[in-house]
C-alpha positions as CSV (number, residue, x, y, z in Angstrom):
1,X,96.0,108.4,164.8
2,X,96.7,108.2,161.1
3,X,95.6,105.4,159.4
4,X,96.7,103.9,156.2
5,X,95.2,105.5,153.1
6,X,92.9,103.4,151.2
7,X,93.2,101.9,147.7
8,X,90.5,104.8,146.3
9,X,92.7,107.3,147.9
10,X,95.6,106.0,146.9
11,X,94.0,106.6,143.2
12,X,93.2,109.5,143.7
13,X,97.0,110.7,144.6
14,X,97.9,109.5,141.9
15,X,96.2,110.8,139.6
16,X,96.6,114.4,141.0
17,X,100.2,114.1,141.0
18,X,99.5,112.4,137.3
19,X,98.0,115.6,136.4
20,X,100.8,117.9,138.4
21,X,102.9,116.4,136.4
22,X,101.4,116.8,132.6
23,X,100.8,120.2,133.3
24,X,103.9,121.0,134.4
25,X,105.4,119.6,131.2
26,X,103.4,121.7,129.3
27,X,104.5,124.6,131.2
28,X,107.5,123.6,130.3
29,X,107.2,122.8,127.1
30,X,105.6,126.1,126.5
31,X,108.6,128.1,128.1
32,X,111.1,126.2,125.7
33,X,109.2,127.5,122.7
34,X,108.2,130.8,124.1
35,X,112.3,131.2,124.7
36,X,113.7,129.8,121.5
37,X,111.5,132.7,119.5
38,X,113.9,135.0,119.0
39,X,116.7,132.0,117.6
40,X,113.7,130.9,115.6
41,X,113.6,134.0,114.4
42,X,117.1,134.2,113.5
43,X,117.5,131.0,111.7
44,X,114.0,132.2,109.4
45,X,115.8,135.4,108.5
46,X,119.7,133.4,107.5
47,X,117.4,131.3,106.1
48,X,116.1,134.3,103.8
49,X,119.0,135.8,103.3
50,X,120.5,132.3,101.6
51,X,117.3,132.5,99.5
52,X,117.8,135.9,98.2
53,X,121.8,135.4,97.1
54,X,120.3,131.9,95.0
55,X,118.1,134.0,93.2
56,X,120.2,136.7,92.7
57,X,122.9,134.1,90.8
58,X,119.9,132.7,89.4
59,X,118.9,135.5,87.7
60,X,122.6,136.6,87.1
61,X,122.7,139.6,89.2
């Protein structure tokens, strides 16, 4: 026979599927950033390079 899960059950679901659910966004979350490294890394380094040619006309080179 199954019989109808109570209300403490009920909490308890819900919070484990409230938890599934927050660490799976942060798995996530941490595989967006672990994957946009390398374009991080890109933009640091145009970045740079823009730096380097204002203080080359800075300093009249």
């Amino acid at each position: 026979m199954n019989t109808p899960p109570t209300a403490a059950q009920d909490e308890v679901i819900s919070r484990n599927v409230g938890y599934f659910t927050l660490i799976l966004g942060f798995v996530v979350l941490t595989l967006s950033f672990l994957s946009s490294c390398n374009t991080t890394r890109g933009f640091g380094r145009d970045v740079q390079r823009v730096g380097h040619k204002i203080e080359a006309t800075a300093s009249g080179h």
